[in-house]
Backbone as CSV, one residue per row, in Angstrom:
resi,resn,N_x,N_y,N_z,CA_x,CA_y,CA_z,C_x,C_y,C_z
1,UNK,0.824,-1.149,0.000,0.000,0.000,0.000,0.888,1.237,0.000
2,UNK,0.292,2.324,-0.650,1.126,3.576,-0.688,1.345,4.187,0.651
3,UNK,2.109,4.947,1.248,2.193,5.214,2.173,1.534,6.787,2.515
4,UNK,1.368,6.987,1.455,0.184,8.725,1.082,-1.034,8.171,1.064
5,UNK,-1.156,7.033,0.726,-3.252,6.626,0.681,-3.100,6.499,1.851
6,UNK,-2.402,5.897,3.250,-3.043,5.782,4.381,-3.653,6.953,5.193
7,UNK,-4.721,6.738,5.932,-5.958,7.269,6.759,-5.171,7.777,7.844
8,UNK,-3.643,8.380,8.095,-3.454,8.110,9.096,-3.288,9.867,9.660
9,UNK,-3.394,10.288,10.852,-3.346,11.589,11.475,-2.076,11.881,12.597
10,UNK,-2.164,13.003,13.025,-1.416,13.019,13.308,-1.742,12.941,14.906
11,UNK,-0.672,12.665,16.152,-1.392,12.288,17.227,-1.720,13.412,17.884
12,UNK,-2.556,13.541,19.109,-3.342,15.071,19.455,-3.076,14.635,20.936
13,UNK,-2.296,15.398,22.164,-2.496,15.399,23.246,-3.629,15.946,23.858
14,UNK,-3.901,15.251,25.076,-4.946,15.613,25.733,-4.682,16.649,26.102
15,UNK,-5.625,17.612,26.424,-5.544,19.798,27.387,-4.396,18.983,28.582
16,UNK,-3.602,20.270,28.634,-3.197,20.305,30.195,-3.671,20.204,31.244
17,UNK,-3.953,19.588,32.488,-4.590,20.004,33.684,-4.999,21.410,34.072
18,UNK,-5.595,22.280,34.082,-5.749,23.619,34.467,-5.625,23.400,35.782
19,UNK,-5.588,24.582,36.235,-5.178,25.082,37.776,-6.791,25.384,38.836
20,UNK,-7.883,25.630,37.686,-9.174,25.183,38.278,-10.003,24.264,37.829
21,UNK,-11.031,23.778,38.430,-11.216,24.355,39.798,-10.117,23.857,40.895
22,UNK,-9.990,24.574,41.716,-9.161,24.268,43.067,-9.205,22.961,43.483
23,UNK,-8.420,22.179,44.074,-8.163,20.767,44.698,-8.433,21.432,46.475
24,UNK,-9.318,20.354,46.789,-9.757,20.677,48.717,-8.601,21.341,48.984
25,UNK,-7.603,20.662,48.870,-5.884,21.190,49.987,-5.998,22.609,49.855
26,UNK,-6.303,23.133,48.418,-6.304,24.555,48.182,-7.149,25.480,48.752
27,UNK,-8.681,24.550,48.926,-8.795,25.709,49.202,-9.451,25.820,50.989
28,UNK,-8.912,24.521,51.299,-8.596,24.599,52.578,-7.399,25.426,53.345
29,UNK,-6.278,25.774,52.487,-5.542,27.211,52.896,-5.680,28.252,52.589
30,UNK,-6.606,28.359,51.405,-7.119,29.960,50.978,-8.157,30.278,52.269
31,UNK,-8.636,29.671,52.623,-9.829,29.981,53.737,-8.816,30.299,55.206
32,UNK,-7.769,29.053,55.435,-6.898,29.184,56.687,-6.476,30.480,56.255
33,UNK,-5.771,30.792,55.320,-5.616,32.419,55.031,-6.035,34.066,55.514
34,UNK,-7.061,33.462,54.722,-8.169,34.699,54.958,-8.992,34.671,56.463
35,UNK,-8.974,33.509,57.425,-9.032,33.954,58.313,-8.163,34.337,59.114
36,UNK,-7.051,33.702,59.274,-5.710,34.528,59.842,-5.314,35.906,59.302
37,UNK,-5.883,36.472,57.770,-5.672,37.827,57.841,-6.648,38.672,58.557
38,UNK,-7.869,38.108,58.504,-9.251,38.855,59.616,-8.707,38.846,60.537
39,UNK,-8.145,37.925,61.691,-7.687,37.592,62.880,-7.101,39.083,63.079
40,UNK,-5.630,39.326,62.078,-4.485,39.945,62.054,-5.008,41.410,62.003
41,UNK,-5.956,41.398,61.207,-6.417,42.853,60.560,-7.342,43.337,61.956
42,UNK,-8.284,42.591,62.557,-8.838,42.752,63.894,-7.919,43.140,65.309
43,UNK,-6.994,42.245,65.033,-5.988,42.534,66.182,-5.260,44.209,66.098
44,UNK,-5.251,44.382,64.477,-4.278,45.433,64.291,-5.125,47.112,64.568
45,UNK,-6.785,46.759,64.588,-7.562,47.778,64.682,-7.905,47.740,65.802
46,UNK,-7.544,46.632,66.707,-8.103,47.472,68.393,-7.078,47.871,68.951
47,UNK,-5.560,47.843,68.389,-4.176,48.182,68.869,-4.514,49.523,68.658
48,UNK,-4.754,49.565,67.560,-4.697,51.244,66.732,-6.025,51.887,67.994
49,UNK,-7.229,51.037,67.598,-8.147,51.856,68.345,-7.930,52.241,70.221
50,UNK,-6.901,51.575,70.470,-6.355,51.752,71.974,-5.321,52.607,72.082
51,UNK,-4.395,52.463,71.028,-3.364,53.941,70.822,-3.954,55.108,70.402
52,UNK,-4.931,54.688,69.563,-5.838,56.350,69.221,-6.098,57.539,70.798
53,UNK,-7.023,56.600,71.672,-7.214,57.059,73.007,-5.921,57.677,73.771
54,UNK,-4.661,56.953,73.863,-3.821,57.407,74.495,-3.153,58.598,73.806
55,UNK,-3.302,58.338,72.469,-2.736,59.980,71.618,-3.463,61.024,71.171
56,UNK,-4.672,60.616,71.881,-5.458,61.933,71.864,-5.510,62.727,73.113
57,UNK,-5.310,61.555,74.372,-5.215,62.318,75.407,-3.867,62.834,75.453
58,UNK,-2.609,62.248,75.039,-1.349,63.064,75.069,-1.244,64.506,74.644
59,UNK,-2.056,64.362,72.960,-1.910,65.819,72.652,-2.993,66.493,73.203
60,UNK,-4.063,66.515,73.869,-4.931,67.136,74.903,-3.796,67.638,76.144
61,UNK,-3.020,66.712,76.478,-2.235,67.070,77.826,-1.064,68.278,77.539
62,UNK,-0.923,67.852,76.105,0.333,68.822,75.669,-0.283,70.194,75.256
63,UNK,-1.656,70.281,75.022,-2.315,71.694,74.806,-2.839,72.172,76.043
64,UNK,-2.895,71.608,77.099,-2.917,71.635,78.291,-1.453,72.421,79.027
65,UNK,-0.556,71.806,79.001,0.649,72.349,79.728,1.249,73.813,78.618
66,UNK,0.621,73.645,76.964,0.897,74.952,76.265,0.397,76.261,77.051
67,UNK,-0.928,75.944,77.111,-2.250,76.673,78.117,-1.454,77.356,79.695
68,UNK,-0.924,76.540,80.414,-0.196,76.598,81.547,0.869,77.429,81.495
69,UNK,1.517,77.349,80.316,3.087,77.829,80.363,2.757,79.333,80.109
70,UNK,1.321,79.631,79.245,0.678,80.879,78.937,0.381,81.929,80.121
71,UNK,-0.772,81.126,80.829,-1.453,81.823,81.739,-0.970,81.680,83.100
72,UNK,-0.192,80.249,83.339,0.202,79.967,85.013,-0.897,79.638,85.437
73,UNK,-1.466,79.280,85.306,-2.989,79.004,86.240,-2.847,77.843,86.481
74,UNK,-2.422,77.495,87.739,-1.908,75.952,88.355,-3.118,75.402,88.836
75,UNK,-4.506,76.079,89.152,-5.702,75.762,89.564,-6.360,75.288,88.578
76,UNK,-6.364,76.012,87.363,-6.991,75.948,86.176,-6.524,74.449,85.410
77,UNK,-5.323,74.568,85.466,-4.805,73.043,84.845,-4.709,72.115,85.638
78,UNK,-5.150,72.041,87.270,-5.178,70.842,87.407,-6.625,70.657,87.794
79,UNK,-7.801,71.508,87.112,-8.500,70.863,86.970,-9.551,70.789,85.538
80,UNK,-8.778,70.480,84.384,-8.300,70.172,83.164,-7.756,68.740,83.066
81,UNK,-6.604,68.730,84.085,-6.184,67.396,83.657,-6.917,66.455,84.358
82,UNK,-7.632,66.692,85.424,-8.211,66.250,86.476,-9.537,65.448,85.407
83,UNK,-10.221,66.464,84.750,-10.948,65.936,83.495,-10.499,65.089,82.594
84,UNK,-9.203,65.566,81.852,-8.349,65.187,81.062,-8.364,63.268,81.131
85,UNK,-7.746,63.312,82.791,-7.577,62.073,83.439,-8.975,60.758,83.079
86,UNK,-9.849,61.594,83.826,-10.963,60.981,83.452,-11.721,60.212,82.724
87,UNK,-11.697,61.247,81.344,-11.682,60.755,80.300,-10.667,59.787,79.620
88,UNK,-9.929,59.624,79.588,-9.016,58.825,79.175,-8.814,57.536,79.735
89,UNK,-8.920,57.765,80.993,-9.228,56.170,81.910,-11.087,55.265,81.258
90,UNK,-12.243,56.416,81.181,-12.927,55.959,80.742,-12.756,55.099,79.514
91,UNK,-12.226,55.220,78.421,-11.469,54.529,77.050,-11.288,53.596,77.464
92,UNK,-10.231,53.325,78.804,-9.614,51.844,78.771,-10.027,51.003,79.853
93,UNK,-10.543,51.532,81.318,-11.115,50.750,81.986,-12.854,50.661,81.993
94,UNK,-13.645,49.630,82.469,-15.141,49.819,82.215,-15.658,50.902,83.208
95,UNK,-16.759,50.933,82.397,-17.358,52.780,83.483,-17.743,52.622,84.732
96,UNK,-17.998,51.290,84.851,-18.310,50.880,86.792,-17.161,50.709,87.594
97,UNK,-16.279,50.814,86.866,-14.760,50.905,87.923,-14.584,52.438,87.360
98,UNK,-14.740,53.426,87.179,-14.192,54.701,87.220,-15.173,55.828,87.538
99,UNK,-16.199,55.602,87.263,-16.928,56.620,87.190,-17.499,57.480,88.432
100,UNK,-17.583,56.372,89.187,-17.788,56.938,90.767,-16.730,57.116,91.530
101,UNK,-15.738,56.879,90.663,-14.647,57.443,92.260,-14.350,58.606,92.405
102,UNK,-13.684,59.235,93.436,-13.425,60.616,93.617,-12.226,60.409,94.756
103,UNK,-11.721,61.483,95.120,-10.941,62.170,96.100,-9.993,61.010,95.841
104,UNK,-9.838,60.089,97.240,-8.295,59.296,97.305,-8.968,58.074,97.036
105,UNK,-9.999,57.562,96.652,-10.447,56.230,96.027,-9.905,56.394,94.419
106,UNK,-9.955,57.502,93.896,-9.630,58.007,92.710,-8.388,57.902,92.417
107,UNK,-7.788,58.353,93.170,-6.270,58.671,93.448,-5.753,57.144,93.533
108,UNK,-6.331,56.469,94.281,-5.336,55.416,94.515,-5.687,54.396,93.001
109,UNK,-6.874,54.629,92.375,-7.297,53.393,91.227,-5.773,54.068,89.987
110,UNK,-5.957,55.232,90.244,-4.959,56.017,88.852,-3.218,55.587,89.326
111,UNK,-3.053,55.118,90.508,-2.042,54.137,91.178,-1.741,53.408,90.431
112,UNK,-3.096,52.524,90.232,-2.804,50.716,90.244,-2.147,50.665,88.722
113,UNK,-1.067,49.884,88.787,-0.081,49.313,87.224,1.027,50.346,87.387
114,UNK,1.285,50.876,88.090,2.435,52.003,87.877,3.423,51.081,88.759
115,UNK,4.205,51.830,88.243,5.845,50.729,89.541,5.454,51.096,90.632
116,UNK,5.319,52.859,90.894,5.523,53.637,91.858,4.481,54.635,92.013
117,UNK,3.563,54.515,93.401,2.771,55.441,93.675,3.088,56.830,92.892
118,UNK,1.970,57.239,92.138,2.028,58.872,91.819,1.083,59.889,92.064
119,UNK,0.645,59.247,92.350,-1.424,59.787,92.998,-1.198,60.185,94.523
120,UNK,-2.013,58.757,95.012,-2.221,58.702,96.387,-1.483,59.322,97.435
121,UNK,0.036,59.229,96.889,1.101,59.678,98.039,2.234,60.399,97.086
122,UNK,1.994,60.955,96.366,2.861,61.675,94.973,2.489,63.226,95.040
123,UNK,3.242,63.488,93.637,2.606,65.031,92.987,0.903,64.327,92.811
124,UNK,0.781,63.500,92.177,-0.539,63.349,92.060,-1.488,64.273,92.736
125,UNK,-1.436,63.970,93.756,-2.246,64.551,95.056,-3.068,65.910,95.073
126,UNK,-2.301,66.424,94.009,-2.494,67.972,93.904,-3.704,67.795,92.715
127,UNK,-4.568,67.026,92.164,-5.783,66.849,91.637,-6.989,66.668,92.304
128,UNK,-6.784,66.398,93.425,-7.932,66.399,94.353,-8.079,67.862,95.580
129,UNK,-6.656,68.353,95.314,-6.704,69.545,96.220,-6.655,70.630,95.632
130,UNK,-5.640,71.038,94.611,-5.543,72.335,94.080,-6.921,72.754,93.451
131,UNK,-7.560,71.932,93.024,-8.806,72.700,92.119,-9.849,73.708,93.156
132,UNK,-9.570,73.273,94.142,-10.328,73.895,95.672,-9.828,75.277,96.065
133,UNK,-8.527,75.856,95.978,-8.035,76.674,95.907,-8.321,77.719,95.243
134,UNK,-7.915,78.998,95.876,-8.406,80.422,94.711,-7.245,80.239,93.670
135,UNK,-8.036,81.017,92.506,-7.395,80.409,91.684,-6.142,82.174,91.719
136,UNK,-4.672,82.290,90.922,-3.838,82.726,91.036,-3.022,83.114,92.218
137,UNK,-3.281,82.233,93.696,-2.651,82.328,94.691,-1.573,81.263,94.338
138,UNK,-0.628,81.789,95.372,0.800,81.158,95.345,0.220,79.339,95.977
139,UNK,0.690,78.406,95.852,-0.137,77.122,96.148,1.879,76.328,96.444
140,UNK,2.074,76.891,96.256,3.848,75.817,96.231,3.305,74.522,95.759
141,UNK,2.656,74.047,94.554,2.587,72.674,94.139,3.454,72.488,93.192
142,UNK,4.087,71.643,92.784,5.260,70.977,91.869,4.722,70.789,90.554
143,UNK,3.854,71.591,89.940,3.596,70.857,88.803,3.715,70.464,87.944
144,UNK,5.290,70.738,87.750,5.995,69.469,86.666,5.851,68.394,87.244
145,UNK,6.133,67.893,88.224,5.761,66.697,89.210,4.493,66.289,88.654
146,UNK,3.509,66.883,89.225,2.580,66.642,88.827,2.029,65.870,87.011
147,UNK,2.823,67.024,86.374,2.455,66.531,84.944,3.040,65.091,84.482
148,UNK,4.579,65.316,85.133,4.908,63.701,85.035,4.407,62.912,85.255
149,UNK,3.290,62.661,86.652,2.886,61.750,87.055,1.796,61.309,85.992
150,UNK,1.143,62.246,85.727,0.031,62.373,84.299,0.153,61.839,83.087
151,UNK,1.321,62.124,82.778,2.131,61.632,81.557,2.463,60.043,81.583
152,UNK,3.098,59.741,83.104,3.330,58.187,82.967,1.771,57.089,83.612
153,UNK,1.155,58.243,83.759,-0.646,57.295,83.873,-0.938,56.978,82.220
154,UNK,-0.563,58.248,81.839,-1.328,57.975,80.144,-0.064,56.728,79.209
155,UNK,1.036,56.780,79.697,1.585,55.943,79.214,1.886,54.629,79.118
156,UNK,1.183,54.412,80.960,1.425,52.912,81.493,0.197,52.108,81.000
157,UNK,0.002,50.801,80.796,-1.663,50.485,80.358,-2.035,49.944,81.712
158,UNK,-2.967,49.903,82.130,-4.058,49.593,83.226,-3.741,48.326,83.618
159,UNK,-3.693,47.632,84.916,-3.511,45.894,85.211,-4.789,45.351,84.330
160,UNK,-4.845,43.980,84.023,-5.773,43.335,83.188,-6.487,42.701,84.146
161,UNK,-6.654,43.213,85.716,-7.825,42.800,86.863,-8.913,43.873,86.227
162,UNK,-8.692,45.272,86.183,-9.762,45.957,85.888,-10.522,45.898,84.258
163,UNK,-10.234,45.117,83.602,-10.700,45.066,82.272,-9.958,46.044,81.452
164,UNK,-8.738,46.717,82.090,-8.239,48.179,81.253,-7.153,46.994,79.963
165,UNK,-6.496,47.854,79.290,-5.703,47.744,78.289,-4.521,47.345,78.196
C-alpha cells in the first residue's frame, strides 16, 4: 500500500490540567488564610483603636501644659487634667470601675499598674486639692511633678484585673 493513501493523522495530546477548579488542599488554605488575615487585621484595629485614646489624650495634655506655660494658672490646669484624666481612663477601663470614684479612692485606682505610687502619696495629690483653691494664689505645688505623674498614667496600660488595656 502507498504510504500517502493511508488514513493516518497526526497524534493530538490531551488539554493540560488547568489550575481550576481548586483541589480541597487549596482551598482549605485559601480559607486558613483569609481567616488569619481577619484575625491579624482585627488585632491590628483594636491596637490602633487603643493607641488612638492614648494619643489623643497626650496631645490634649500637651495643649494643656501649652495653656499653663501661657497663663500659670496651676488651679486651672489641674482641673483640666483632672478631666483630662478621666476621660481617658474611661477609654480603657469599664465605666463601673471609674466613674464613681473621687478624692483618694480616685487617686489610689490612677495608682494601680504604675511601679511607683504617683497619685495617692505623689505630685498626684495635687488633683484632688488644688482645684479647691483660689485660683492665682501662690499654692507651692510641683507641677511638673505633677504633669509627670500624668504623663506616665497615660503611658502605662491599666492591670488586666480591671478590664483596662
Amino acid at each position: 500500500m502507498d504510504p500517502d493513501q493511508l488514513p493516518l493523522r497526526d497524534l493530538h495530546l490531551p488539554d493540560s490540567v488547568g489550575w481550576w477548579p481548586l483541589a480541597p488542599g487549596w482551598w482549605l488554605l485559601v480559607a486558613t488564610l483569609v481567616i488569619a488575615a481577619a484575625w491579624l487585621a482585627a488585632v491590628a484595629l483594636s491596637r490602633h483603636r487603643q493607641g488612638l485614646a492614648r494619643r489623643h489624650a497626650s496631645r490634649a495634655l500637651r495643649q494643656l501644659e501649652r495653656r499653663y506655660a501661657e497663663d500659670g494658672d496651676a488651679v486651672q490646669l489641674a482641673i483640666d487634667v483632672s478631666a483630662l484624666l478621666r476621660r481617658a481612663m474611661l477609654a480603657y477601663a469599664p465605666r463601673a470601675d471609674v466613674a464613681g470614684l473621687t478624692g483618694t479612692a480616685w487617686l489610689k485606682w490612677l495608682d494601680s499598674g504604675l511601679d511607683k505610687p504617683a497619685f495617692a502619696d505623689g505630685a498626684g495629690r495635687a488633683l484632688v486639692e488644688l482645684p479647691y483653691r483660689r485660683p492665682g494664689a501662690e499654692h507651692g505645688t510641683d507641677v511638673e511633678a505633677l504633669l509627670r505623674a500624668v504623663r506616665r498614667r497615660l503611658a502605662t496600660p491599666l492591670p488586666e484585673t480591671g478590664g483596662g488595656s
